[in-house]
N, C-alpha and C positions, 0 to 999 in steps of 0.2 A: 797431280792432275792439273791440268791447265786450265786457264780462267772459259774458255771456248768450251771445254768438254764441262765443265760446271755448272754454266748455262746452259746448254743441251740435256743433262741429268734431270734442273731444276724446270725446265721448261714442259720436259717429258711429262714430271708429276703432275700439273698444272690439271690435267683430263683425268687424272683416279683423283683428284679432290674433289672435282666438280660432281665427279660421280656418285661420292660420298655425300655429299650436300644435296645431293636428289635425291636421293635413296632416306636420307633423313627427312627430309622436307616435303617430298611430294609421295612417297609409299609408306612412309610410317612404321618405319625402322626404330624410332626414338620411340612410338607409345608400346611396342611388341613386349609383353611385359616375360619372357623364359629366360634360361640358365644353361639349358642342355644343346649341347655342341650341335645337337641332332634335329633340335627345334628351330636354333638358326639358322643353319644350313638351309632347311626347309623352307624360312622366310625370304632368305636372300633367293635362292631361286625361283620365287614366287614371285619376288617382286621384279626380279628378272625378265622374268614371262612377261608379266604385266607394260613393262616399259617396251619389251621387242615390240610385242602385239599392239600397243598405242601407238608407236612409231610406223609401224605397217599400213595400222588405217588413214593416218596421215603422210604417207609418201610423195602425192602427189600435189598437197596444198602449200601455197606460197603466202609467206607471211605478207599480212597491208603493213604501209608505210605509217607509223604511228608517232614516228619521233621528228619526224620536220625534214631539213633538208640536210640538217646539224651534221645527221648519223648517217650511217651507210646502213642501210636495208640489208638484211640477213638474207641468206637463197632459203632457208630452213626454217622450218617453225622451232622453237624451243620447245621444253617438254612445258611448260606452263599452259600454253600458247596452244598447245596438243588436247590436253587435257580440257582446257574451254572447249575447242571444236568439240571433241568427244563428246563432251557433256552437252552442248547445244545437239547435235544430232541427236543424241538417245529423249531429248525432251520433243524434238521434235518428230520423230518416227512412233513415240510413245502417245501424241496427239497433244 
């Protein structure tokens, strides 16, 4: 394989890591305490849902400039970043 198709492989993966590190980190993959092929299954698509349907109510907000002039401004919010709005809205709609 050539050094160009190696990097392209390795670059690929780079977006199912990330994905795994939210799926641990922000759905709670890592506390989901089963065994049965049929329990997780269940989990991962759940948490599936959960991240389409967060990502839908935040479509159309644009992230603030939080990091200076340093970085480049993201056009997207992160899922972290999702999940505060979310959480601000439902405090706020709840009074």
């Amino acid at each position: 394989m050539s050094a160009l198709g190696i990097v392209r492989i390795y670059g690929a993966r780079f977006p199912l890591e990330t994905g795994f590190r939210d799926s641990k980190q922000h759905f709670g993959l890592t506390t989901y305490q089963v065994r049965g092929e049929r329990s997780i299954e269940r989990i991962v698509h759940l948490c599936l849902w959960a991240q389409t349907l967060l990502r839908l109510v935040c479509w159309h907000q644009k992230p603030e400039p939080i990091y200076g002039a340093w970085r480049k401004a993201l056009s997207y919010l992160t899922l972290p970043q999702q999940k505060r709005l979310s959480l601000m809205q439902c405090r706020i709609s709840a009074g």
